[in-house]
GULO-672137 format. One record per residue: residue in three letters; x, y, z of N, C-alpha, C, O, CB in turn. Coordinates in steps of 0.05 Angstrom, whole numbers, padded with zeros to 5 digits, always signed. Glycine has a CB too. Example, Ala and Ser with C-alpha at 12.3 -4.5 7.8 and 13.67 -1.06 7.14 Angstrom:
<nodes>
ala+00264-00114+00156+00246-00090+00156+00264-00066+00156+00285-00066+00169+00226-00089+00181 ser+00257-00045+00142+00273-00021+00143+00258+00001+00157+00268+00023+00161+00282-00012+00114 
</nodes>
This chain:
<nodes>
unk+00068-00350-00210+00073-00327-00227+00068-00301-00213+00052-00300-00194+00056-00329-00253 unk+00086-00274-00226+00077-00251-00210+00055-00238-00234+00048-00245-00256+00106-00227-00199 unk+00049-00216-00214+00037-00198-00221+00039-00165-00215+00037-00164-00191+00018-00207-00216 unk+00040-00153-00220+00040-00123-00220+00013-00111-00206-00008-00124-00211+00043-00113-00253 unk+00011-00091-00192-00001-00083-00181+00000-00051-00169+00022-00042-00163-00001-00099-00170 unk-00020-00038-00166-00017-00016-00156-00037-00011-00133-00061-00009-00136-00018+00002-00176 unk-00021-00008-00106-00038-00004-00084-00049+00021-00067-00043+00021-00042-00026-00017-00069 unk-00060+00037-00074-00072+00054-00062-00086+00057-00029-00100+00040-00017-00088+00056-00080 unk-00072+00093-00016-00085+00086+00018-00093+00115+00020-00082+00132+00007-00058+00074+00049 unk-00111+00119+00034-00111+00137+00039-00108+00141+00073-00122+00125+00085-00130+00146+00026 unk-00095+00155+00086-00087+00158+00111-00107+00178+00115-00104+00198+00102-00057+00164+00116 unk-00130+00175+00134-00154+00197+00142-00138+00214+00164-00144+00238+00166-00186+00181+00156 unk-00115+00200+00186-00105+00216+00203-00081+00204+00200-00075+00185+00215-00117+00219+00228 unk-00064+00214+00183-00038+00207+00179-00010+00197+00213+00007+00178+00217-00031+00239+00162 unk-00021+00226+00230-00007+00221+00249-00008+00193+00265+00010+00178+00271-00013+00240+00263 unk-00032+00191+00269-00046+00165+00280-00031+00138+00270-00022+00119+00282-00078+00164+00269 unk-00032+00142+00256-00028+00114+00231+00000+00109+00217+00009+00086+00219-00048+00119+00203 unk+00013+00125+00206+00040+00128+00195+00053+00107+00203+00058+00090+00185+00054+00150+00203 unk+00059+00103+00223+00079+00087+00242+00081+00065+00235+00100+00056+00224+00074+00085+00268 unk+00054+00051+00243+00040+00023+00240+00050+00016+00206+00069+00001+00200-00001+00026+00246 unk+00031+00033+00187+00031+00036+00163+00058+00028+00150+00060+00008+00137+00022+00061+00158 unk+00084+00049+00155+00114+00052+00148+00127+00016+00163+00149+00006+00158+00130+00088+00167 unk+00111+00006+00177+00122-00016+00189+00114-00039+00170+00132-00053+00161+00111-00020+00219 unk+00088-00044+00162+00080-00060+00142+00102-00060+00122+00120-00075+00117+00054-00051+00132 unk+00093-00035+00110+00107-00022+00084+00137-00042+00081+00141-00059+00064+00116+00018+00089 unk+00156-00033+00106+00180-00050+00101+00181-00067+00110+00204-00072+00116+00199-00045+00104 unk+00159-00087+00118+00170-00113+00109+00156-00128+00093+00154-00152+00096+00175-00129+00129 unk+00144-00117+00074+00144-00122+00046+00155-00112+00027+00146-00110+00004+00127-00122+00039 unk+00186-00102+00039+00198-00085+00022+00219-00106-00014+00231-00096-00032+00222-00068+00050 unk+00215-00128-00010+00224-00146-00028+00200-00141-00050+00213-00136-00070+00227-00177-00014 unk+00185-00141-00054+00166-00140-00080+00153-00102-00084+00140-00093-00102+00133-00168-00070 unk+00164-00090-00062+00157-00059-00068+00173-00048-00089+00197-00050-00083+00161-00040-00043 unk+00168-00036-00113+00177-00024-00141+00183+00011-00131+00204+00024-00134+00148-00029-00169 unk+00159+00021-00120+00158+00043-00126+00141+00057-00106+00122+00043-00099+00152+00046-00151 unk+00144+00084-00095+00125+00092-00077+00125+00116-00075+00145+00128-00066+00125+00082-00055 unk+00098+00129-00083+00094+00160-00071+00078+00167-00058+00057+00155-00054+00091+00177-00085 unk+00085+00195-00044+00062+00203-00017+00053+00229-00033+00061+00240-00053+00078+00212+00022 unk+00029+00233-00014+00013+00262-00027+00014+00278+00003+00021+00256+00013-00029+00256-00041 unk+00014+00290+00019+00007+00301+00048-00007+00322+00036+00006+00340+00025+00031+00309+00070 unk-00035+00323+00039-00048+00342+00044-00053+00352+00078-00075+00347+00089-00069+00336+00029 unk-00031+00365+00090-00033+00370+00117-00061+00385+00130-00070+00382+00152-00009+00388+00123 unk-00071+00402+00108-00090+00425+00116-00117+00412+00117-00137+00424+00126-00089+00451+00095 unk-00118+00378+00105-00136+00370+00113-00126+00354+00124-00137+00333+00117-00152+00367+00100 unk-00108+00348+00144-00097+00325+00154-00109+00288+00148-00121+00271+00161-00100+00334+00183 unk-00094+00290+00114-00099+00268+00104-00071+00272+00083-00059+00291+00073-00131+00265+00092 unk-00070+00240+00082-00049+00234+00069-00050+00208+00051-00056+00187+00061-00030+00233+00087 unk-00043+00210+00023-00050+00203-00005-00028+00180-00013-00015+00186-00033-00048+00231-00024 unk-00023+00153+00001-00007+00132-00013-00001+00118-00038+00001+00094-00032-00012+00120-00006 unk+00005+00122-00070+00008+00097-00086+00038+00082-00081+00060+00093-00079+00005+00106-00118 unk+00030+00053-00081+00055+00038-00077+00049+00014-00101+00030-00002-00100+00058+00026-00042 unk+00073+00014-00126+00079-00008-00141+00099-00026-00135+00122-00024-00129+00084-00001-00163 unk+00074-00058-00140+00089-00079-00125+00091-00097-00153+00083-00091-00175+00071-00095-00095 unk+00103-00118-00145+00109-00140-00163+00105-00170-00148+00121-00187-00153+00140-00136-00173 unk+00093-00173-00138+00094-00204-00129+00072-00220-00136+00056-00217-00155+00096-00207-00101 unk+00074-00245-00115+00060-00265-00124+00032-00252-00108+00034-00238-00088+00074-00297-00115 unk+00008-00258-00121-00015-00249-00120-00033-00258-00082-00052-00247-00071-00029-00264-00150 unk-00015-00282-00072-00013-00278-00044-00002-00258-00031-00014-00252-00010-00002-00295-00035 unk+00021-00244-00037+00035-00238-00025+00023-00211-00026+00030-00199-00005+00059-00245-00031 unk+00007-00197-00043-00002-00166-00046-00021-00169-00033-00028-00149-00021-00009-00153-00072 unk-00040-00200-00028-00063-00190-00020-00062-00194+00007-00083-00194+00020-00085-00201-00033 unk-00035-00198+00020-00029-00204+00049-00024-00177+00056-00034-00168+00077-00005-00225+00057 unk-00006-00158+00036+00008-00134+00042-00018-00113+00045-00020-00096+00062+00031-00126+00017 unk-00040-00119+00021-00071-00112+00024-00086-00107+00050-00095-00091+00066-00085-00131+00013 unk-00085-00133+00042-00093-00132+00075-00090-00132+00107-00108-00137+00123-00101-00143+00077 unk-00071-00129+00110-00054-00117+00125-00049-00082+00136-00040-00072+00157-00034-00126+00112 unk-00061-00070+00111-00053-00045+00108-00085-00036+00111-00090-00016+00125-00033-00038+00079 unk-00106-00053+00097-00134-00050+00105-00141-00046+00129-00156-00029+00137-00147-00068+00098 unk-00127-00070+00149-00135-00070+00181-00135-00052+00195-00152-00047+00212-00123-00082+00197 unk-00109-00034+00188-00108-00003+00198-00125+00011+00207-00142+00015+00189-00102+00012+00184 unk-00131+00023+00227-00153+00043+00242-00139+00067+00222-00115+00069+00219-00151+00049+00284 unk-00159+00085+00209-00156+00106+00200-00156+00108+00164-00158+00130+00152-00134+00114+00214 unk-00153+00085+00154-00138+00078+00128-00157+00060+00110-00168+00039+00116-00109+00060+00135 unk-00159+00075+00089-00167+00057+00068-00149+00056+00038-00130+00069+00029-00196+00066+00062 unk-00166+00030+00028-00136+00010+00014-00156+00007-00008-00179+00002-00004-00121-00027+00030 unk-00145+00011-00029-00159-00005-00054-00131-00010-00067-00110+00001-00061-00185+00014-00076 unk-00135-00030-00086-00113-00046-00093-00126-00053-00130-00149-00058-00135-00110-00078-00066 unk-00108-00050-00145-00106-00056-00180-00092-00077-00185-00068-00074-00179-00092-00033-00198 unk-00098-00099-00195-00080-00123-00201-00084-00126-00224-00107-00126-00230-00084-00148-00189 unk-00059-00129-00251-00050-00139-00267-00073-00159-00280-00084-00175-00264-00027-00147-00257 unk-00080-00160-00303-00092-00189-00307-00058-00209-00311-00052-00230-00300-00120-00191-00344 unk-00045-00197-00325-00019-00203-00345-00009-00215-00320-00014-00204-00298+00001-00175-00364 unk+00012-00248-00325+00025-00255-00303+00052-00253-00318+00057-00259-00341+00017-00284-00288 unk+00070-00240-00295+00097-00232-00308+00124-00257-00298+00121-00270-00277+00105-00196-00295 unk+00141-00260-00310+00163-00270-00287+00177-00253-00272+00193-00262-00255+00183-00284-00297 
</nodes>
């Protein structure tokens, strides 16, 4: 069963990181719903939410994945509700 989710990053040095980050991002682009950025440039930090839909492996691979990142932190909201 899926689940819904909302994944939060914060990019501490956006430049640094982006790259890596935007690489993850699409190739978990099959269960990605929705995605917005914040760039706060003047503090050179940058503000990720991304809504997913998958199977509860599959977010916490995309999770963690995006955790490993030098520069980046991840907190992640999961659904109790399992959807089809």
């Amino acid at each position: 069963m899926k689940r819904v989710a909302v994944i939060s990053a914060i990019l501490d040095k956006p430049e640094a990181s982006q790259t890596q980050f935007n690489e993850i991002i699409s190739s978990f682009k099959g269960i990605i719903k929705g995605r917005m950025g914040l760039p706060l440039q003047e503090q050179d930090i940058a503000i990720i939410s991304i809504v997913v839909l998958g199977e509860l492996d599959e977010i916490n691979s995309l999770t963690g994945k995006l955790g490993n990142l030098e520069h980046i932190t991840v907190k992640t909201s999961i659904s109790k509700k399992e959807v089809l």
